[in-house]
C-alpha positions, -999 to 999 in steps of 0.1 A, spaced: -375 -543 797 -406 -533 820 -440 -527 804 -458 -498 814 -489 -506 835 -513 -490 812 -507 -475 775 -513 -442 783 -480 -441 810 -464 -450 779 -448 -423 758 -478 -408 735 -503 -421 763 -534 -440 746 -568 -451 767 -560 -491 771 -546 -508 804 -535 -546 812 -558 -567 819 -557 -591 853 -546 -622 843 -534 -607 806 -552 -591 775 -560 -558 775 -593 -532 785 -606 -501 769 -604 -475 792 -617 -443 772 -624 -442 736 -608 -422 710 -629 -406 686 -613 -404 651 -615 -384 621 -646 -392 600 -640 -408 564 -646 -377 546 -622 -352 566 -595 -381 559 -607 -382 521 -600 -348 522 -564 -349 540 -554 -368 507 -571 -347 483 -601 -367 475 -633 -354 477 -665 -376 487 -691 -370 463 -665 -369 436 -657 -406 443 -690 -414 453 -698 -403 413 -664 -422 400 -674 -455 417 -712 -454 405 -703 -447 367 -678 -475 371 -699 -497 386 -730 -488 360 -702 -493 333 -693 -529 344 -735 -535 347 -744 -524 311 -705 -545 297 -721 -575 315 -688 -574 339 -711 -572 369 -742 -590 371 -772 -588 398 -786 -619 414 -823 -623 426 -822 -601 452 -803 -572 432 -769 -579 451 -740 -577 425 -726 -608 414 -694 -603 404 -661 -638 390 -633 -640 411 -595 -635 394 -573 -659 413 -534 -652 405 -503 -661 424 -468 -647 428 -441 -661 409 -407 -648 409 -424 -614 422 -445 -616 391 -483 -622 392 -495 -649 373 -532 -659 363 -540 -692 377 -582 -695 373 -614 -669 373 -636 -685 395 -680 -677 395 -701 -663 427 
């Protein structure tokens, strides 16, 4: 099998090529789709999750779930589990 010399004489073209001596370069950049239009491609809209994930978050602050440190970044324990028989099990909670 012969690699193509860059990735965009590859079928579905691209904007990278080999680098000499191996690796890769950027030759153009792609721009994508911005976090909202894909939010929207799978029927979620911004501002509505934006309002879901601050009553949440002010849910878990006034339940004590989240705390805030000194410098008012949230301080949140840790739920370590493992996989057992393709089960998960609870193995410790561990603090910030």
């Amino acid at each position: 099998m012969t690699w193509p010399e860059t990735v965009s004489d590859a079928p579905g073209g691209g904007g990278t090529s080999l680098a000499p001596g191996g690796g890769y370069l950027i030759d153009r950049v792609v721009e994508g789709d911005t976090v909202t239009e894909v939010l929207n491609y799978v029927a979620f809209n911004k501002d509505d999750l934006i309002a879901k994930v601050r009553m949440k978050a002010e849910l878990a602050l006034r339940a004590g779930t989240i705390t805030l440190d000194e410098k008012r970044n949230p301080v949140k324990p840790a739920v370590v589990l493992k996989v057992e028989e393709g089960k998960f099990k609870y193995v410790s909670t561990v603090a910030p």
